[in-house]
Structure formats: structure tokens, C-alpha cells
MIKOLMI-74680 format. One record per residue: x, y, z of N, C-alpha, C in turn. Coordinates in nm, 2 decimals, m for minus. Layout:
<rs>
n_x,n_y,n_z,ca_x,ca_y,ca_z,c_x,c_y,c_z
X,Y,Z,X,Y,Z,X,Y,Z
...
</rs>
This chain:
<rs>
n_x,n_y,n_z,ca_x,ca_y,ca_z,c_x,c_y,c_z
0.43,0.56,m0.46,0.33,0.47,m0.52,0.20,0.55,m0.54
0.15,0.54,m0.59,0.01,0.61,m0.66,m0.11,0.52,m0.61
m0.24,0.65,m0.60,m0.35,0.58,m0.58,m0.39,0.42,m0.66
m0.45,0.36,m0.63,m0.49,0.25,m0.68,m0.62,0.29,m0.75
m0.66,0.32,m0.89,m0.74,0.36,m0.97,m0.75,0.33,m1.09
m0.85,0.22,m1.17,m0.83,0.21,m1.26,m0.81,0.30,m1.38
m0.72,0.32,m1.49,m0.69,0.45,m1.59,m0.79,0.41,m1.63
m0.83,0.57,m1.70,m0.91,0.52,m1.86,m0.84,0.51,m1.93
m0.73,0.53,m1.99,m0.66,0.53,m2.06,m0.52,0.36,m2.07
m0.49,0.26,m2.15,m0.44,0.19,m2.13,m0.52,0.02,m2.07
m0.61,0.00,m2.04,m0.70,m0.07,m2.01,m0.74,m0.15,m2.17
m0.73,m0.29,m2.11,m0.74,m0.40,m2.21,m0.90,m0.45,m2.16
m0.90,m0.51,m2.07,m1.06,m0.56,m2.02,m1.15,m0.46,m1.92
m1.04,m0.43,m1.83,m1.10,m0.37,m1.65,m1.00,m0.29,m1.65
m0.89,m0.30,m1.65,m0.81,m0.20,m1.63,m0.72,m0.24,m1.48
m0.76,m0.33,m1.46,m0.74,m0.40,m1.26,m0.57,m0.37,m1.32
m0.50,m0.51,m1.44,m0.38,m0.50,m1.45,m0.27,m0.41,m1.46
m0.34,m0.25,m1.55,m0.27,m0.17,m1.53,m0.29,m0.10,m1.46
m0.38,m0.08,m1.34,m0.36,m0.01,m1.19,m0.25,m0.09,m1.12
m0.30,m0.20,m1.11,m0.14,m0.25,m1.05,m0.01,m0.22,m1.10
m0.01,m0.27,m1.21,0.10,m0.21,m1.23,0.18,m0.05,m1.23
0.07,0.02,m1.21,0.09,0.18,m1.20,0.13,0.17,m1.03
0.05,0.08,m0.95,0.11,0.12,m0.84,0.26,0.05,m0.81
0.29,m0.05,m0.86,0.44,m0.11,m0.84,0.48,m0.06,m0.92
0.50,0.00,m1.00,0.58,0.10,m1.08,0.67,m0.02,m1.16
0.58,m0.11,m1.24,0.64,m0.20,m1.32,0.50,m0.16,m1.50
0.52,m0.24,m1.60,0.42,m0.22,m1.73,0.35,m0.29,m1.68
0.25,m0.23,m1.76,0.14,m0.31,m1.79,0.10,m0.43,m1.82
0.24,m0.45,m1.92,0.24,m0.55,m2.01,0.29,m0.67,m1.92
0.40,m0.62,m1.85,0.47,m0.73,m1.72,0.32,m0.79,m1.64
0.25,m0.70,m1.59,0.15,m0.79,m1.51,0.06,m0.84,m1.58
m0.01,m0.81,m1.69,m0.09,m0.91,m1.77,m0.03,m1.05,m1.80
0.11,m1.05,m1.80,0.20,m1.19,m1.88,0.20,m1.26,m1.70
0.22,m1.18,m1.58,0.22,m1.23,m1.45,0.03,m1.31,m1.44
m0.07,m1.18,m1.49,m0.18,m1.30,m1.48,m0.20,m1.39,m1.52
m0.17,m1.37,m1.71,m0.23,m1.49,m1.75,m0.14,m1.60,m1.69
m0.03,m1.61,m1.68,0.06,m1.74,m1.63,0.00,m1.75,m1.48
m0.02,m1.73,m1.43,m0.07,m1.71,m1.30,m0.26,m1.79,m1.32
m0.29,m1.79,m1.40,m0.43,m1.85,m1.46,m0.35,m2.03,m1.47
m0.28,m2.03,m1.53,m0.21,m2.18,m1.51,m0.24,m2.24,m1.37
m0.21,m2.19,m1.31,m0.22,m2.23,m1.16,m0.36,m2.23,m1.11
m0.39,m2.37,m1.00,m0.53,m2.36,m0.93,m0.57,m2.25,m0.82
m0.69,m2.21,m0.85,m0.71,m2.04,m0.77,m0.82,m1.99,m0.83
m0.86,m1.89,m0.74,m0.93,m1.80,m0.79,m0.90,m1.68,m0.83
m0.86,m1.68,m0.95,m0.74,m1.56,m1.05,m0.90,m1.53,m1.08
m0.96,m1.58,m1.17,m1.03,m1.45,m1.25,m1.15,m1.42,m1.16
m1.20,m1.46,m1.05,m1.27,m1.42,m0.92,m1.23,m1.29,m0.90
m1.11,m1.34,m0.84,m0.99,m1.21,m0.76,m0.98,m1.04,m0.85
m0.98,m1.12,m1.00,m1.02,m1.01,m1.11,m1.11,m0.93,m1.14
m1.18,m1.03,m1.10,m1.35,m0.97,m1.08,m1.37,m0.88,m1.00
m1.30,m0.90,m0.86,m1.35,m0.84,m0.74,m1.29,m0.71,m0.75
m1.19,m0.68,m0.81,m1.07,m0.57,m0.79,m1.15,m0.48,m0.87
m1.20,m0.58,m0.99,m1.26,m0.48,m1.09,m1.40,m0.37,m1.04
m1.45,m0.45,m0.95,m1.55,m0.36,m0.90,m1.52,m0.28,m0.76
m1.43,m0.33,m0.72,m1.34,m0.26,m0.58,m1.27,m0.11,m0.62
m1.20,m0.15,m0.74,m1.12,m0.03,m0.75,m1.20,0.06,m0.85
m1.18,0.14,m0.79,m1.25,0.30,m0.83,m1.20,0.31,m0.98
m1.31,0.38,m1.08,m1.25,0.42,m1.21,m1.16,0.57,m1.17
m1.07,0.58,m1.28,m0.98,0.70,m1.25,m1.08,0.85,m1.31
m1.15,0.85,m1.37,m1.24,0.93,m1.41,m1.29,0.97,m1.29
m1.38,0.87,m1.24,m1.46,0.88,m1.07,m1.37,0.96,m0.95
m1.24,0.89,m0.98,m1.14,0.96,m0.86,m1.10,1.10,m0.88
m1.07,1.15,m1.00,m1.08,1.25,m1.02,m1.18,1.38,m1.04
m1.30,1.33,m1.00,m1.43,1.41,m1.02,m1.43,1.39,m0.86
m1.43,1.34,m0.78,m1.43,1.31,m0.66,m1.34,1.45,m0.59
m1.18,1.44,m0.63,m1.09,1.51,m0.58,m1.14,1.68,m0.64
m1.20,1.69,m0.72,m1.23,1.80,m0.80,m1.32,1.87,m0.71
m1.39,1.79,m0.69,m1.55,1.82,m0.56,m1.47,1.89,m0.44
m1.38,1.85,m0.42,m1.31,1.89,m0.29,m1.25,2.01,m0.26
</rs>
């Protein structure tokens, strides 16, 4: 499984969906169709989106980071 990092590359809004899915080793496309249907349901889906989005590190960042080192 891979760091959790949003790509620059592949990213529709935040990129949150296809870090996840780079880490479960499923598409992109599978977990956007898992959130929006998952928005059907009562919750805090686009909170939780929110939060990831500012939690998880851009992939640019992570690799300027590891470069430093």
C-alpha cells in the first residue's frame, strides 16, 4: 500500500478519492461512484471530504519533503 498523498495528477476536486484509492489499490473511478452513493446516505460525507482534504498532504509537498532528506 502506498503513502496516503494526494496526486497532482488524476484529481477531479481534492484529489482525497484518488488517494484512496491508490492506497486500496482499486480506480479512481470505483471510489468516486462509492462516494457519491455513499452522499445518499445520512452523514457527514462531504465534512469527512473536507477534512481529508486538508489532512492529507499534496503529493508535490511529499515529495519535496522526501527530497530534503
Amino acid at each position: 500500500m502506498s503513502r496516503l498523498a494526494r496526486p497532482t495528477n488524476g484529481r477531479m476536486i481534492g484529489g482525497v478519492c484518488a488517494a484512496l484509492a491508490r492506497r486500496f489499490g482499486t480506480s479512481a473511478t470505483t471510489m468516486r461512484v462509492i462516494f457519491v452513493l455513499s452522499c445518499l446516505l445520512p452523514g457527514p460525507q462531504f465534512l469527512l471530504y473536507i477534512a481529508l482534504w486538508i489532512l492529507f498532504p499534496s503529493e508535490d509537498k511529499v515529495n519535496k519533503t522526501q527530497a530534503a532528506w
